[in-house]
N, C-alpha and C positions, 0 to 999 in steps of 0.2 A: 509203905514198904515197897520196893524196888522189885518187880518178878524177874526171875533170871529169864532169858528170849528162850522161848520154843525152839524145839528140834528144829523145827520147819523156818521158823526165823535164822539159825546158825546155818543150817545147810544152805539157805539163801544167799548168807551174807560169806559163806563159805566158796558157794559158785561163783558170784561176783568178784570175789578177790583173784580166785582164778582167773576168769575171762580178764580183771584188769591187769593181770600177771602179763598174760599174754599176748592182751594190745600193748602192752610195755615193751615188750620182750619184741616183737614187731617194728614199734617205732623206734627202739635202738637196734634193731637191722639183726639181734640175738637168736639165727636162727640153726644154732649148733643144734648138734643130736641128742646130747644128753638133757639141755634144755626140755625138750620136745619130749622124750620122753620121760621126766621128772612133773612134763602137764600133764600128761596122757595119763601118766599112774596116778596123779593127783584127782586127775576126774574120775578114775574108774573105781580110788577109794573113794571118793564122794556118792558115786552110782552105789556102789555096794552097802552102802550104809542106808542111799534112803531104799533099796530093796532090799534088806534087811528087815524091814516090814511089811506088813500086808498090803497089798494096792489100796490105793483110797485117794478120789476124787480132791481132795484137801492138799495134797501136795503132788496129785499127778502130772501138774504142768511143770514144776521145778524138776520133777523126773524127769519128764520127756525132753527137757533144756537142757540138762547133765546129760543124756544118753546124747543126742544131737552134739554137742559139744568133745564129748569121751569119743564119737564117731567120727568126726570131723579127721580128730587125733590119728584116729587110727587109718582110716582111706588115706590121708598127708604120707604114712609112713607106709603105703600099699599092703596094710593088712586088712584084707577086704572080709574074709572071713570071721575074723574077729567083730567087726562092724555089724556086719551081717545078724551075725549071733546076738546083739544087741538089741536090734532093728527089730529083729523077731520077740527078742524079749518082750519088748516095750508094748509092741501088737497085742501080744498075750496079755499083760498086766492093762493094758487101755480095756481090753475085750473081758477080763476079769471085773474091773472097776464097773463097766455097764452093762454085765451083766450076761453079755448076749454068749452063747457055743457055738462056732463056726463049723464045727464036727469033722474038722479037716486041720491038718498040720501044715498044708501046704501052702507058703506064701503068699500066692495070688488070691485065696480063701481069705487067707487071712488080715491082708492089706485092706481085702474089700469092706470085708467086715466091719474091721476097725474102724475104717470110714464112715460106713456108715451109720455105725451105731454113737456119735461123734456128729453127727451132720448138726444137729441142731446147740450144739455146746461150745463152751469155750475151746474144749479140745481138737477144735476139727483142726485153727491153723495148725496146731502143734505135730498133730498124726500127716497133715498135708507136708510142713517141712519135712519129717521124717522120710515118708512117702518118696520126696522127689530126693531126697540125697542115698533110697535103697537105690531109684532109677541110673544117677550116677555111679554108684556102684554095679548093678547088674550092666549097665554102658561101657564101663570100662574091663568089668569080666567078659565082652562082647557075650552076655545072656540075652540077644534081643527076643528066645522066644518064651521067658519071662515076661517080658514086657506088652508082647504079643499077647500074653493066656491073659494079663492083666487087665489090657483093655477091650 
């Protein structure tokens, strides 16, 4: 008998369709606004759905692909804050999945954290992209003393 695909397989094959939407949408040069944001909503209903459940190791890297992705979306359309709020999310639910309490709300806490509790897994490149596309955003918010507490 035939198993219908796991959540974790749908939402998979769910993001890919997207991302190949929008290398489409690219190589036919389709870079209207409603386009763009009909991706955008597309990914943040995909985000919302696999954060609809509790963090967990098993699908935290297709999370943090969709969040990077949903981010991407939203910096293109200068909504930084939005992104932002994302960025943080994902720090939380990465720092939830392993475990660790940064015992601080703050950013730079919590970047570090994430990192480093991530240093030795498959998650570090993932928290590393995330990482450098918060630094493009706090760049372009010109927050270099963000960037400053960070390092």
């Amino acid at each position: 008998m035939i198993q219908p695909p796991s959540l974790l397989d749908r939402w998979t094959q769910e993001n890919n369709d997207l991302v190949s939407n929008c290398k489409q949408d690219a190589l036919n040069r389709d870079h209207n606004l409603f386009g763009q944001r009909r991706r955008s909503s597309d990914f943040h209903k995909l985000l919302s759905k696999i954060q609809g459940i509790p963090p967990h190791l098993d699908h935290a890297q297709l999370e943090l692909s969709v969040v990077y992705n949903t981010c991407v979306f939203f910096t293109a359309r200068s909504q930084f804050e939005e992104a932002e709020l994302l960025l943080t999310q994902a720090t939380q639910r990465v720092l939830e999945i392993t475990g660790v309490d940064p015992g601080s709300s703050d950013p730079s806490v919590l970047w570090r954290a994430a990192l480093k509790s991530v240093a030795t897994t498959a998650l570090h490149c993932h928290v590393l992209i995330l990482l450098c596309l918060q630094w493009g955003i706090w760049l372009t918010k010109s927050c270099l003393n963000s960037i400053k507490e960070f390092r």
